[in-house]
C-alpha positions in Angstrom: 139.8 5.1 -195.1 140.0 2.4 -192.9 137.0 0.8 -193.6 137.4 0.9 -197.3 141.1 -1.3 -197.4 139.3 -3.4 -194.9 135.7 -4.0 -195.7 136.5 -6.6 -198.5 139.7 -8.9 -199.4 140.2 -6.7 -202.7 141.2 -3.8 -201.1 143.3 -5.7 -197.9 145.4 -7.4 -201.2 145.7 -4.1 -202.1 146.8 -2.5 -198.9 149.1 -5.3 -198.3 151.2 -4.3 -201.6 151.1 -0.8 -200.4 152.7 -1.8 -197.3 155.3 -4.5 -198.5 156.7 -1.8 -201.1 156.1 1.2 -198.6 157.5 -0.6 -195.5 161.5 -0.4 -196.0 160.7 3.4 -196.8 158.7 4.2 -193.8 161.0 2.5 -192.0 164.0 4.4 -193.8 162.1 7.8 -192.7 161.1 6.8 -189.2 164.7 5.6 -188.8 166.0 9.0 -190.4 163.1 11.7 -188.8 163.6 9.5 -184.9 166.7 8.6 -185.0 169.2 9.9 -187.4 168.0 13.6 -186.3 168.5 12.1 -182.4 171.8 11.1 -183.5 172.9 14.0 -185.4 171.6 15.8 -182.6 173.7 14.0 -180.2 176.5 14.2 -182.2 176.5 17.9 -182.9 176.1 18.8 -178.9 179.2 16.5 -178.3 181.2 18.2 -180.8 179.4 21.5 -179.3 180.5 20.5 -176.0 184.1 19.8 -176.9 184.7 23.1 -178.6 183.1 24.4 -175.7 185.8 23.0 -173.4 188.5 24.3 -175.4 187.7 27.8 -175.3 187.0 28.0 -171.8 190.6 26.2 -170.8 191.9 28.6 -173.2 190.4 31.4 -171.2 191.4 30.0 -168.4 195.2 29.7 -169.4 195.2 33.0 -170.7 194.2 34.6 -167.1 196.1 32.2 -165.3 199.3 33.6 -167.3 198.0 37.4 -166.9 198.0 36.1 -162.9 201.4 34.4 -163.0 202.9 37.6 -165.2 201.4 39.9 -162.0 203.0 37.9 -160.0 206.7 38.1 -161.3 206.7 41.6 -161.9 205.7 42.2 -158.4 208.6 40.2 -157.1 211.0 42.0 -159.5 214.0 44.0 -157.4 213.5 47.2 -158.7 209.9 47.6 -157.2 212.5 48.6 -154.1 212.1 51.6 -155.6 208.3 52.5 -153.8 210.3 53.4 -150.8 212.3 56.1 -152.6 211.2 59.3 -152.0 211.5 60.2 -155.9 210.4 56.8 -157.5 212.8 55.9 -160.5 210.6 55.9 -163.7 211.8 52.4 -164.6 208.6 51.0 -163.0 206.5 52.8 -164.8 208.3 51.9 -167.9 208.3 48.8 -166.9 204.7 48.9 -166.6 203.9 50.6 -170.1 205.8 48.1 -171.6 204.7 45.2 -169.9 201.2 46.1 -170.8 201.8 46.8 -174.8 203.4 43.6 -175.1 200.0 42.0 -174.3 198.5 43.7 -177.1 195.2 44.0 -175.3 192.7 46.5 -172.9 195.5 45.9 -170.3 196.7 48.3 -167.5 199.1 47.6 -164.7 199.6 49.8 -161.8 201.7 49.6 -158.6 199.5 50.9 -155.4 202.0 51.6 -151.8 200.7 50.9 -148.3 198.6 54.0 -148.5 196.6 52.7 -151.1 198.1 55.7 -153.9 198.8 54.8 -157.4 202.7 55.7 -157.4 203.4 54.0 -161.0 201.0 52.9 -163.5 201.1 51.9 -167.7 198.4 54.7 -167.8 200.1 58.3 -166.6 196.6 59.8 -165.8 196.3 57.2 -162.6 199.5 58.5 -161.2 199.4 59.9 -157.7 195.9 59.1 -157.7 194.2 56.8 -154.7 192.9 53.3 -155.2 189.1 53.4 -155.0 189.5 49.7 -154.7 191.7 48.8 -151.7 188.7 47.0 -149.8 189.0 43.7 -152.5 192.4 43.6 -151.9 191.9 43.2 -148.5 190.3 40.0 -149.2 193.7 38.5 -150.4 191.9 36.0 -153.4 194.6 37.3 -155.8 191.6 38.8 -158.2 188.6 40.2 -158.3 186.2 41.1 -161.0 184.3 44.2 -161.2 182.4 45.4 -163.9 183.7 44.4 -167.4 187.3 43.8 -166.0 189.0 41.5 -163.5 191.2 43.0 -161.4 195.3 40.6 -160.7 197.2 41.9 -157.8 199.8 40.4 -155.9 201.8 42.0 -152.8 205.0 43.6 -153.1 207.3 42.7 -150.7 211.3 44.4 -149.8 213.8 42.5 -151.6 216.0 43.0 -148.0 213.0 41.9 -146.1 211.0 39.1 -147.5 208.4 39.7 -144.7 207.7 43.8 -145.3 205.0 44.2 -147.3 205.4 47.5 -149.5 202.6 47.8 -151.8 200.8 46.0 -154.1 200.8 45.7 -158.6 197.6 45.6 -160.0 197.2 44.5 -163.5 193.3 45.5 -165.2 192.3 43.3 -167.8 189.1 44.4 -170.2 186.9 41.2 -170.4 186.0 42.2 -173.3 189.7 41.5 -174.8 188.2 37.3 -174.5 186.2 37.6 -177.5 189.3 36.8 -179.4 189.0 33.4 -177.8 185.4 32.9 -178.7 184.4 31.6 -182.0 183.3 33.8 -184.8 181.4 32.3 -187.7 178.3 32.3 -189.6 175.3 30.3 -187.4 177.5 30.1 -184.1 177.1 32.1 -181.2 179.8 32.3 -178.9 179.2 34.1 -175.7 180.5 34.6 -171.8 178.0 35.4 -169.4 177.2 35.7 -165.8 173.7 35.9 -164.9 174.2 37.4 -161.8 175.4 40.7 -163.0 173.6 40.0 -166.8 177.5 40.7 -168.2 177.7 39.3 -171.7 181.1 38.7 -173.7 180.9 38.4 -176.8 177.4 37.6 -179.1 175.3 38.9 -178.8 172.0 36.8 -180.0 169.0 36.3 -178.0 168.4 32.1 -176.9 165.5 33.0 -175.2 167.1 30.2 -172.0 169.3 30.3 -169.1 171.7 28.2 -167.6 171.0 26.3 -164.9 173.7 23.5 -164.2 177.5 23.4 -164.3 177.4 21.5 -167.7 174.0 21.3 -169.9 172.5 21.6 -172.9 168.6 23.3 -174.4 167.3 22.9 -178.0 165.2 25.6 -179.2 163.0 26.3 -182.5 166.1 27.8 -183.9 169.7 26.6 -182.2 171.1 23.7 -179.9 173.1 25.5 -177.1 175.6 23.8 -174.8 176.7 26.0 -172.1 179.8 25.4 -169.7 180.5 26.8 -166.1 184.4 27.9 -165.5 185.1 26.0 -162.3 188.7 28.6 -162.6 189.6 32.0 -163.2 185.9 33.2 -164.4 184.0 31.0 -161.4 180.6 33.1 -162.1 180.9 32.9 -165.8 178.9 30.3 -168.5 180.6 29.9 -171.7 177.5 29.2 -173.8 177.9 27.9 -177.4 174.6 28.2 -180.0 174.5 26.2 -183.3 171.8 27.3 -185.8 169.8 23.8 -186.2 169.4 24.2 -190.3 173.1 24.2 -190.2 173.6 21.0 -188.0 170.5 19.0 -190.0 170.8 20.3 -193.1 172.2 17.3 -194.9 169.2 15.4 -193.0 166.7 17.7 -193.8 167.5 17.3 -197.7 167.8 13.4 -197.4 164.3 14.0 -196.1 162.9 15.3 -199.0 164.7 13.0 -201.5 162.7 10.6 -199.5 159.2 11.8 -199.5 159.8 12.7 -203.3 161.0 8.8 -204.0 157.6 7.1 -201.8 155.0 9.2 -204.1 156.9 7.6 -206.9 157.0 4.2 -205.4 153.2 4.6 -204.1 151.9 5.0 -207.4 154.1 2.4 -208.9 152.2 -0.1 -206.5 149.4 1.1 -206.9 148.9 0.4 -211.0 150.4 -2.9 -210.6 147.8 -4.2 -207.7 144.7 -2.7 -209.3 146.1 -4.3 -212.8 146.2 -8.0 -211.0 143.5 -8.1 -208.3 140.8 -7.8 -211.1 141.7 -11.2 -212.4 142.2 -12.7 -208.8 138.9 -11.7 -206.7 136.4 -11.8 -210.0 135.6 -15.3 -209.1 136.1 -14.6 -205.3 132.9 -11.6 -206.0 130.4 -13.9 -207.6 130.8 -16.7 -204.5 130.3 -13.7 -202.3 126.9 -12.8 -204.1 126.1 -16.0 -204.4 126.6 -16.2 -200.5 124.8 -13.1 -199.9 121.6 -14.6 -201.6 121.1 -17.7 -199.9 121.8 -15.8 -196.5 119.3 -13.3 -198.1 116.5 -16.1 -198.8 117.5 -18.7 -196.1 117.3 -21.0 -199.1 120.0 -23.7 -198.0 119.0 -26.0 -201.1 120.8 -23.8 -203.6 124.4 -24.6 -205.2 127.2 -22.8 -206.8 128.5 -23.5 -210.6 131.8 -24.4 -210.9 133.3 -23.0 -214.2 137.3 -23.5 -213.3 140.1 -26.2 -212.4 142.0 -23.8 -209.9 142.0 -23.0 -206.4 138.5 -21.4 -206.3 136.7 -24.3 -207.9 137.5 -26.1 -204.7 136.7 -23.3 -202.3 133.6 -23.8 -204.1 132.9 -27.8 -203.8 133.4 -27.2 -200.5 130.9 -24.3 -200.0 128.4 -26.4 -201.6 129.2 -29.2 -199.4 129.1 -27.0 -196.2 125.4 -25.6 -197.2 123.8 -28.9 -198.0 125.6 -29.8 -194.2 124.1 -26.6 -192.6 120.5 -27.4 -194.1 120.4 -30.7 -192.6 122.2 -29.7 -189.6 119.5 -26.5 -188.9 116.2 -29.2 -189.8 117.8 -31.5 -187.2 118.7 -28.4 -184.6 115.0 -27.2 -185.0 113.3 -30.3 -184.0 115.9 -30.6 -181.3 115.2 -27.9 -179.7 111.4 -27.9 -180.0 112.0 -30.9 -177.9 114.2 -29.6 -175.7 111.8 -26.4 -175.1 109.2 -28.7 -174.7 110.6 -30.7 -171.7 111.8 -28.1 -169.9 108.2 -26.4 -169.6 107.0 -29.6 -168.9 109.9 -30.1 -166.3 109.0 -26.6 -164.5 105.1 -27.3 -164.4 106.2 -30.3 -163.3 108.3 -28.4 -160.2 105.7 -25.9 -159.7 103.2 -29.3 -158.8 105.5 -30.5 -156.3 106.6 -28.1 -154.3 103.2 -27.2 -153.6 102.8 -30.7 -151.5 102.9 -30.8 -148.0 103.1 -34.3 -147.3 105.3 -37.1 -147.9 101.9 -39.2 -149.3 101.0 -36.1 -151.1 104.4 -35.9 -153.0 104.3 -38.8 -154.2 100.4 -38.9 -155.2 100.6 -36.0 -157.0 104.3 -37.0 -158.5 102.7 -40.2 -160.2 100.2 -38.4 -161.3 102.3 -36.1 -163.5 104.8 -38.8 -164.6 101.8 -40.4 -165.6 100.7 -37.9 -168.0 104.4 -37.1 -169.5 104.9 -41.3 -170.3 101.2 -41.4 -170.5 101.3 -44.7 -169.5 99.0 -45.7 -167.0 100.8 -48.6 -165.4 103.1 -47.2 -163.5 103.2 -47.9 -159.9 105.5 -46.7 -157.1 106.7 -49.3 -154.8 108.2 -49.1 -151.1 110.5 -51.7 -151.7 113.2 -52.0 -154.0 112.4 -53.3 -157.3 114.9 -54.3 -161.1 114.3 -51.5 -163.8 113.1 -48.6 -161.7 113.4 -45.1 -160.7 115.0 -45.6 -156.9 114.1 -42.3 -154.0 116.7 -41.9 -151.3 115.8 -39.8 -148.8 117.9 -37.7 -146.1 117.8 -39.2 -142.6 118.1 -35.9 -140.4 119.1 -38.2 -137.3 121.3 -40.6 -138.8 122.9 -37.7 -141.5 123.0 -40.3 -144.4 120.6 -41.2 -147.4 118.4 -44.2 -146.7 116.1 -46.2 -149.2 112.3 -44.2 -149.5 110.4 -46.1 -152.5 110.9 -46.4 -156.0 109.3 -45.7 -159.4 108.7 -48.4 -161.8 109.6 -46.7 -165.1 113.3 -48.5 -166.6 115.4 -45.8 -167.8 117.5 -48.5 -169.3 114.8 -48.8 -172.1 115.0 -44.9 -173.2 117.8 -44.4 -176.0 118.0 -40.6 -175.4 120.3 -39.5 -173.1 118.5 -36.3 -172.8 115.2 -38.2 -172.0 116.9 -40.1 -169.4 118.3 -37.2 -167.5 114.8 -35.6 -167.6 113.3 -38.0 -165.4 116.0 -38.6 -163.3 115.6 -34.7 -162.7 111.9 -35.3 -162.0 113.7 -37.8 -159.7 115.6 -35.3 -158.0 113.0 -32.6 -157.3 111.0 -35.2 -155.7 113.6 -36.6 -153.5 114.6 -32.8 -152.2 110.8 -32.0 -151.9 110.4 -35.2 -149.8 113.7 -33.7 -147.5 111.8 -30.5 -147.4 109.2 -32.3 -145.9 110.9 -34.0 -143.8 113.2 -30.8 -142.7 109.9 -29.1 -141.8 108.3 -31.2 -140.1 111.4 -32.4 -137.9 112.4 -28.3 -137.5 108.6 -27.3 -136.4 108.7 -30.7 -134.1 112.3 -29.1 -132.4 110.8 -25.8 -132.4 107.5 -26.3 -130.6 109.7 -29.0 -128.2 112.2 -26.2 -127.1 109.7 -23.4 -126.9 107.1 -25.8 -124.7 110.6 -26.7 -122.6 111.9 -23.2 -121.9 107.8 -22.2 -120.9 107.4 -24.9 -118.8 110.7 -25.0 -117.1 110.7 -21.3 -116.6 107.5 -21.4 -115.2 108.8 -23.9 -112.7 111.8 -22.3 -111.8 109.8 -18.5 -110.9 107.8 -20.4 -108.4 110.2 -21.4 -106.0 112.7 -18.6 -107.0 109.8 -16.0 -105.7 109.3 -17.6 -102.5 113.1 -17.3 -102.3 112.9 -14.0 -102.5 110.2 -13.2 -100.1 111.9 -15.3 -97.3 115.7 -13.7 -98.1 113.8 -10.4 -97.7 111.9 -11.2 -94.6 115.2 -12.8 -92.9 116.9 -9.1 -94.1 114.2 -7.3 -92.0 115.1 -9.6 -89.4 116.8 -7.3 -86.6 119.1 -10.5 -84.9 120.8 -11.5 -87.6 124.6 -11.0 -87.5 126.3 -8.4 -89.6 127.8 -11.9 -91.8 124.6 -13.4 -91.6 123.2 -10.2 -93.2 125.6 -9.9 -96.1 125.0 -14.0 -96.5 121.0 -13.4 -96.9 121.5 -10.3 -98.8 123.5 -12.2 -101.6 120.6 -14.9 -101.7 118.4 -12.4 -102.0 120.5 -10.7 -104.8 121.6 -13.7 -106.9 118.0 -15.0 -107.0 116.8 -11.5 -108.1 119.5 -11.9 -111.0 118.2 -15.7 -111.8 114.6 -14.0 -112.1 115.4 -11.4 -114.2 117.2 -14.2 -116.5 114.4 -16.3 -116.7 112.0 -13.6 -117.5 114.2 -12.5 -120.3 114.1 -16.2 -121.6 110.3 -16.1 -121.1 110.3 -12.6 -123.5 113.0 -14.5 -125.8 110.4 -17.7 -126.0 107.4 -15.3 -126.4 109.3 -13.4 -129.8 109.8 -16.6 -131.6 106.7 -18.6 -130.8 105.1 -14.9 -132.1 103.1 -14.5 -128.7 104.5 -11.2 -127.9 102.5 -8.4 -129.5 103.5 -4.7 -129.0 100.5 -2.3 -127.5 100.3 1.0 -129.2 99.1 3.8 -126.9 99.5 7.5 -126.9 102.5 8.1 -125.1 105.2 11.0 -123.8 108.3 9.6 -124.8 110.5 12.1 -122.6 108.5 11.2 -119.4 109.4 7.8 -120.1 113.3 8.7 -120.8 113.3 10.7 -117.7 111.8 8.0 -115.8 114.4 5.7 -116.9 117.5 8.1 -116.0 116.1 8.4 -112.5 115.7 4.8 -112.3 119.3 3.6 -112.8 120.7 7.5 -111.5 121.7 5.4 -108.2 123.8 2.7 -110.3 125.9 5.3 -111.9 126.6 7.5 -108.8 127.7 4.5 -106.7 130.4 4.0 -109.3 131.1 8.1 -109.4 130.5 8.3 -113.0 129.3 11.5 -115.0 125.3 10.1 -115.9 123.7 12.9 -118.3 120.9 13.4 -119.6 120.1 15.4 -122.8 116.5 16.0 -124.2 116.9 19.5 -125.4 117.1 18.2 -129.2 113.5 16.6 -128.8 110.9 18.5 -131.5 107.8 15.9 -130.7 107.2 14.1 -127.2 103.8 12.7 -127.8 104.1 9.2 -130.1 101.9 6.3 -130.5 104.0 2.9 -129.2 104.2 0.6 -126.4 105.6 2.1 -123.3 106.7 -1.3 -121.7 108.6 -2.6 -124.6 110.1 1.4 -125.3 111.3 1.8 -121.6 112.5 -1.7 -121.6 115.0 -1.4 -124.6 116.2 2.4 -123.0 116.7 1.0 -119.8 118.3 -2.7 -121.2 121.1 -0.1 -123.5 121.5 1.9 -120.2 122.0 -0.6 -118.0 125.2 -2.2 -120.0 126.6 1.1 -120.2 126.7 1.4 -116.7 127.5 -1.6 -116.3 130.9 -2.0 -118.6 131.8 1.4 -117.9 134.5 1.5 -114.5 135.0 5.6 -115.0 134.2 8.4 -117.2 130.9 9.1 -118.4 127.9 7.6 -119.1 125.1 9.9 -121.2 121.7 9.0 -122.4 120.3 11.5 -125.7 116.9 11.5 -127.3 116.6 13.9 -130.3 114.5 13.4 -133.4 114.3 14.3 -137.1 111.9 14.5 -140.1 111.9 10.7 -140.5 113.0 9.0 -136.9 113.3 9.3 -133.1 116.6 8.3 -132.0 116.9 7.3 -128.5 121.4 7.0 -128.1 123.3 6.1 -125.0 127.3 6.7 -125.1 129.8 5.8 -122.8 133.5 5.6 -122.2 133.5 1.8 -121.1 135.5 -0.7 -122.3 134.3 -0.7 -126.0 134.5 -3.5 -128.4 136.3 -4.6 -131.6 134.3 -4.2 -135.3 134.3 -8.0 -135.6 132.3 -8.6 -132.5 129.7 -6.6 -133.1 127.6 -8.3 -134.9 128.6 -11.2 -132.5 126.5 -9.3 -129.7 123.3 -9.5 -131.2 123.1 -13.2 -131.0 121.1 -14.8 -128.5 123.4 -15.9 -125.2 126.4 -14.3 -126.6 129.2 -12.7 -124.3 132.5 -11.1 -125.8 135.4 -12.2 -123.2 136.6 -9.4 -121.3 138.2 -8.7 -117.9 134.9 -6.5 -117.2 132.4 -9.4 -118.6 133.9 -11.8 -116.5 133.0 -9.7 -113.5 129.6 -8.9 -114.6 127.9 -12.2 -115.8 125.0 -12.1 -117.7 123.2 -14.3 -119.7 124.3 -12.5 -123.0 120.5 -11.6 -124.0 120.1 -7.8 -123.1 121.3 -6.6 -126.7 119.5 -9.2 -128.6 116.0 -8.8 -126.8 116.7 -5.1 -127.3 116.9 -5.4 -130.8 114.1 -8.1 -131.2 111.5 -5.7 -129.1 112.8 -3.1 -131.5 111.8 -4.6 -134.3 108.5 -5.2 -132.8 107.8 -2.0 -132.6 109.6 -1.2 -136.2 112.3 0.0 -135.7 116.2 -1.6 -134.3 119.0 -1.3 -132.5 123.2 -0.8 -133.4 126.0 -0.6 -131.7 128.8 1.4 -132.5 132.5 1.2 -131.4 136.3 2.4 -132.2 137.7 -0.4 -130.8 138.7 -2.5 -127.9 138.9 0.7 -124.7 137.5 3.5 -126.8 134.2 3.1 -125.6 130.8 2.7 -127.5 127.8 3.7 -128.5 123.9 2.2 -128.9 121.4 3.5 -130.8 117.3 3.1 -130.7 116.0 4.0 -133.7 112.0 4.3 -134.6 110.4 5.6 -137.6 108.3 8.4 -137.3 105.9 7.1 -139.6 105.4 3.9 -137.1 104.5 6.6 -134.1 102.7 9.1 -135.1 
């Protein structure tokens, strides 16, 4: 349906005369189905409510006065009489009377100390005991039991206003309050107290139960308001039903007027649109076929006949106009971008020529050569001085960091008209000057490279010499029995802090080796647990001299034999269980090897001083320390972990580090692929 009032302008003209003469009545219904029935609604459960209120105070009234009454005839004088040993038959009279007056299921009764009915409006009570005496007891002035509610008030001596002498009891049939509830056709009145499920009055099933002091529900069929008595009836809803076809009947028949009215209206619209868009859109259809045919035939010389003065005539002027502008519009974007295609091929060849140079002579040999061929003009020359009307090449100096004058190209890029053309060579322009800083870059890195790489070698070299004789004399003067106990601990810390400047530089010389590409791993058949084991016993005496709990577990190991290099496998275990030891002060300390289908997993955890996500990563460079209170006591030269991880990849596999947080400890894994060792 959609598509058909929107897939030409026909049937939108159409649809928009539907709507203008439909819109005030769907806005009349939504206004009457929404909101008048909301309103009516509303209305109806206010009135409901109000109703509601006046039945319940006039229940309320009517037991307050059947309360106040039981009070005043207990105060009368003549109820003296209960201490007569033959009781005057004026109460009782009194009684009977009392009772018909209220023209109701009433019975009043006077009950002595000894809880014995001893007058009563009903003579087949008389001498009979109370079977109630424990509610009044309770002294609340009334009680409720059953389908009655029970008003007593104490008797007292008219000579002594503080001896009690009995008590009058006036019954009341709840039943007697339907009076007070409304009676008429589609309204249910009703009392009710869902604790004991006593209903007063209708008796219609709602199919809800109050909840609330004061609400309201709207069913299929009624819109109840219900009312708690905050008085005489405190357990007790007054509930008040309202069949809904009475309350919106008037709306529902205003309804129908309506819906009878639109079809009316509808088809009324209807004739008179189809009567007048015939004569509107007949000149609109043939432009559209006409339209449809050029698209059809991509035939952009064709033009429409005008046969008319009006509004479409010039709608079709100007489509003529517009097609004879699109023909020579596409002609012109053709060639353009047969061009444009064009240079940018010849712009990547072009790229793909360069970069392939590794020489500053060779980029520009082989750049002239292929400007050459796109201006094919063979004249053109490239000069290392500056020269009027030419292509210039700045270069980066690295040193300096600033562009300085290389050469230029003699081709004048003031003599091209196209912009387009221009920017093309001064693109050709550009790749040559970033190739030429390639160049450059490479050269000067490679240069810095083999420089710092021949320094660290060399000095290292140097430095073990000396540093070994060091050692060998510190330990000779240690064997030396003369020395002092001072001079002893003096020696021993040369001996010591050269041993840690040796073990620096060799791990300088390994760093060195990895990026020059000299060190090689050598694969041999190996048992990985011997060498784990080897390891533990190794640095055993490091963790007991700091009383920590070393462990090793191996129990999880499937396969022990593996192909890899034993040096480089025991020298990343031992590197990851040395810095536990190390940054751990107490706890534990625990080394695990296990394995699965795809890896061996060699993992050392510890309950040191841990680190922080955002260094982690930080570890893993080379000479990098994280400051701590433990680091500062243990220098290093911050290339354990990132040798580790260098070795490990080596041999194919890496290393992580794992941590909660600063004082949570950590933990470092060694992971292999199996596929790599077996």
């Amino acid at each position: 349906m959609i598509k058909f009032f929107t897939r030409s302008l026909k049937n939108r003209l159409l649809l928009s005369f539907l709507i203008i003469g439909l819109l005030p009545f769907i806005l009349l219904l939504a206004y009457t189905f929404l909101l008048s029935e909301r309103q009516i609604v509303e209305k109806t459960l206010d009135e409901q409510f109000s109703r509601a209120g006046i039945m319940l105070n006039l229940i309320d009234n009517h037991l307050q006065t059947l309360q106040k009454d039981a009070s005043f005839v207990a105060s009368l004088d003549m109820m003296d009489d209960i201490l007569a040993d033959d009781i005057d038959k004026r109460i009782s009279r009194l009684l009977t009377k009392k009772a018909l007056d209220y023209d109701a299921d009433v019975s009043m009764s006077v009950v002595n100390n000894g809880m014995q009915i001893i007058a009563s409006s009903q003579k087949n009570l008389l001498l009979k005991p109370f079977s109630l005496s424990a509610a009044l007891h309770a002294k609340q002035g009334k009680f409720i039991l059953n389908e009655s509610i029970y008003f007593y008030s104490q008797i007292y001596a008219s000579f002594d206003a503080q001896k009690s002498i009995g008590y009058l009891i006036l019954e009341y049939n709840l039943n007697n309050l339907k009076t007070y509830l409304t009676k008429q056709e589609g309204i249910h009145t009703y009392l009710e107290n869902p604790k004991t499920s006593l209903r007063i009055g209708d008796s219609v099933k709602l199919h809800f139960s109050p909840k609330h002091i004061k609400g309201s529900a709207i069913t299929d069929a009624h819109q109840i308001v219900y009312l708690k008595s905050q008085k005489m009836l405190p357990d007790f809803y007054l509930v008040y039903a309202l069949n809904k076809d009475i309350a919106l009947k008037f709306l529902y028949e205003f309804i129908k007027f309506m819906l009878y009215i639109s079809v009316f209206i509808l088809l009324l619209i209807i004739f008179i649109a189809l009567k007048y868009s015939k004569g509107i859109f007949q000149p609109i259809e043939k432009l559209t076929q006409a339209t449809r045919e050029i698209t059809k035939n991509q035939d952009y010389s064709l033009s429409l006949e005008v046969d008319s003065q009006d509004e479409i005539a010039t709608l079709t002027y100007s489509f003529n106009d517009m097609i004879h502008t699109t023909s020579t519009a596409l002609e012109s974007l053709e060639e353009e971008n047969r061009l444009r295609l064009k240079r940018f091929v010849q712009l990547i060849e072009v790229f793909n020529t360069i970069i392939l140079t590794q020489s500053e002579e060779e980029c520009i040999e082989v750049s002239m050569r292929e400007i050459k061929k796109l201006t094919q003009r063979d004249d053109l020359e490239f000069h290392t001085r500056q020269e009027p009307n030419s292509i210039d090449i700045y270069v980066t100096d690295f040193e300096k960091n600033e562009k300085s004058y290389f050469g230029s190209i003699s081709l004048s890029l003031e003599n091209i008209e196209d912009k387009n053309e221009r920017d093309f060579y001064n693109s050709i322009a550009s790749m040559i000057t970033l190739q030429l800083d390639r160049i450059g870059l490479i050269s000067r890195t490679m240069a810095a490279s083999k420089a710092k790489s021949a320094f660290i070698s060399n000095m290292s070299h140097e430095l073990r010499t000396p540093l070994n004789a060091i050692i060998g004399f510190s330990q000779f003067l240690i064997t030396y029995e003369d020395l002092t106990d001072d001079q002893q601990d003096t020696v021993g810390n040369i001996e010591s802090s050269a041993q840690y400047l040796l073990s620096m530089i060799n791990e300088i010389l390994d760093i060195a080796k990895i990026e020059a590409g000299k060190m090689e791993a050598h694969i041999e058949e190996v048992n990985i647990k011997a060498i784990i084991n080897a390891t533990f016993t190794m640095l055993e005496p490091l963790a007991n001299d700091k009383n920590l709990a070393f462990e090793l577990v191996t129990k999880n190991l499937q396969d022990e034999i593996f192909k890899t290099d034993p040096k480089m496998f025991q020298q990343i275990t031992l590197n990851l269980l040395s810095n536990a030891i190390k940054f751990t002060e107490k706890g534990f300390v625990k080394l695990e090897i296990y394995d699965d289908a795809q890896n061996l997993y060699v993992k050392v955890s510890d309950s040191g001083i841990g680190i922080s996500q955002e260094d982690i990563e930080r570890l893993f460079s080379d000479f990098t320390q994280v400051e701590s209170v433990m680091q500062k006591k243990h220098k290093g030269t911050g290339l354990g972990l990132s040798l580790s991880k260098k070795m490990a990849h080596i041999l194919g596999g890496d290393v992580t580090l794992k941590s909660q947080g600063v004082g949570e400890g950590s933990s470092s894994f060694f992971i292999l692929k199996k596929s790599l060792l077996l």
